[in-house]
Residue, then its C-alpha position, 0 to 999 in steps of 0.5 A: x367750125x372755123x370762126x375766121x371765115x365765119x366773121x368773114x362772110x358776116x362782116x361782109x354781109x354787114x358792110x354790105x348793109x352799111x354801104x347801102x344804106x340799110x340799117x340808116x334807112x330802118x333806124x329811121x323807120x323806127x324812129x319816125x313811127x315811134x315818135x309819131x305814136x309817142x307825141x302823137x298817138x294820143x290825138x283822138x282823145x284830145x291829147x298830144x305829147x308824152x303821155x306815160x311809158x305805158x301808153x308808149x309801149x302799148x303803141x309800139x307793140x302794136x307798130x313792132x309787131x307788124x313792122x319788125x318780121x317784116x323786115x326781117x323777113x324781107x332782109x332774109x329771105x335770099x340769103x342762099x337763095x340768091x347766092x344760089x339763083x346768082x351762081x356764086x353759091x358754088x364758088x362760095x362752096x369750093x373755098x375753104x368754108x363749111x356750109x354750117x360757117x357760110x349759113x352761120x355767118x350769113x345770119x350773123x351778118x344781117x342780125x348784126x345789121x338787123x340788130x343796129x337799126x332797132x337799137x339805133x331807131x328806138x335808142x334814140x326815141x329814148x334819149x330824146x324821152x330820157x328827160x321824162x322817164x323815170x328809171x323804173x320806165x327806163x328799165x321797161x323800154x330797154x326790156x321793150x326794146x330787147x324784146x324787139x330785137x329777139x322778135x327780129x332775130x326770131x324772124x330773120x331765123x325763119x327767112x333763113x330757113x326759107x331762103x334755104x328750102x326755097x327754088x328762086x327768089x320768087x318762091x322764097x319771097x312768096x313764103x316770106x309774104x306767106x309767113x308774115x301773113x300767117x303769124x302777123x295776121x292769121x295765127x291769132x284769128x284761127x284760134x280765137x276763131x276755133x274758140x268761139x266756134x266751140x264756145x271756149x269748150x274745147x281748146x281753153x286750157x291749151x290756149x295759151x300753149x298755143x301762143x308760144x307757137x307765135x313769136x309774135x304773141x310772145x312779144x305781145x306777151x313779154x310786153x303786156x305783162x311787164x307793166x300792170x297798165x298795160x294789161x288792161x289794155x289787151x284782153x290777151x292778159x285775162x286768158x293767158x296765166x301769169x305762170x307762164x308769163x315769166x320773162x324768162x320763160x317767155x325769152x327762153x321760148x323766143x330763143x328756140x324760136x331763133x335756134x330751131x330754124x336755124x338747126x332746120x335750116x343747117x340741116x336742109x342746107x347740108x342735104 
């Protein structure tokens, strides 16, 4: 594998995001949301302002999670495809490039970009918060933001590889919708709803497992254990075992959870 035409399709794809306008229209979303829910978030109890770093960050996993594998997937899901669909896939092809290079370098690109706009909409929530923070909450909201932009990575993986298996684009945009539907919306209900369905008989023990097969619920995970407020706040924390809750455990998972679609996909890609 070369690196030049590797950075070369990445920073191509990266421009391409800059020059558009992108990333400026994400870091904005990102940083009106979450300063609406900080000021703002506490209105129905009859409060408005900064709060503390707790209720923050408890707001702003319930926004990520909903917001960021959205727009992973929307910013990944033709990324071969539409080569594909727009006939230059060929061409791309025939110079001298290797499809690992061109598919490596394709992610490379819109995570750089993908990456830019969380640390820019939420770096700039912090530097406006910075005043009322103390190191210790700093620290957390840095590992909130870290944690972010691994749920990204993770999901921008996952619009890679249907980008790869897809048709067209309008298949490849159906599974991404799909996709989004299944881990955001749906996952969590199947397997509360097989709990109560069983009266927590079966599938206790393996619950939390379960939830590593979610990079959301690892998210929520990394984030409701890493301060103790915040785990009275979901009911997650009183299923799920401390042991496991380890933040390095929990990030080596979200790091599979970025390569193996992009093995999958390099594989797909290759045949």
């Amino acid at each position: 594998m070369e690196w030049r035409p590797l950075l070369t399709v990445a920073g191509k794809e990266f421009r391409d995001r800059i020059r558009n306008r992108w990333v400026l229209a994400v870091a904005l979303i990102f940083t009106v949301f979450a300063l609406v829910i900080t000021y703002f978030g506490g209105a129905q109890q009859g409060s408005i302002g900064f709060r503390s770093i707790e209720f923050v960050i408890a707001s702003l996993v319930s926004l990520v999670i909903y917001l960021i594998p959205l727009i992973a997937l929307l910013l990944g899901f033709d990324a071969i495809v539409g080569e594909r669909e727009r006939g230059s896939l060929n061409l791309l092809l025939s110079m001298p490039i290797t499809r690992l290079e061109l598919l490596l370098g394709k992610y490379l690109g819109l995570a750089s970009a993908l990456v830019l706009s969380i640390i820019i909409g939420f770096g700039l929530v912090a530097l406006m918060l910075l005043p009322q923070l103390t190191p210790v909450a700093l620290y957390h909201y840095l590992g909130f933001m870290l944690s972010s932009v691994l749920l990204g990575l993770a999901f921008l993986s996952i619009a890679v590889l249907s980008s790869v298996i897809a048709r067209d684009r309008t298949r490849a945009s159906g599974i991404a919708i799909a996709l989004w539907f299944l881990f955001v919306l749906v996952f969590d209900l199947l397997l509360l709803g097989a709990l109560v369905a069983t009266g927590g008989q079966y599938g206790g023990d393996i619950f939390p497992y379960l939830l590593l097969f979610n990079p959301t619920d690892i998210f929520r995970i990394l984030n409701i254990f890493s301060l103790d407020d915040v785990r009275t706040l979901y009911g997650l924390a009183t299923v799920f075992p401390e042991a496991l809750a380890e933040p390095w455990l929990l990030g080596g998972v979200m790091l599979l959870w970025i390569m193996l679609p992009l093995v999958l996909a390099y594989w797909s890609f290759r045949r």
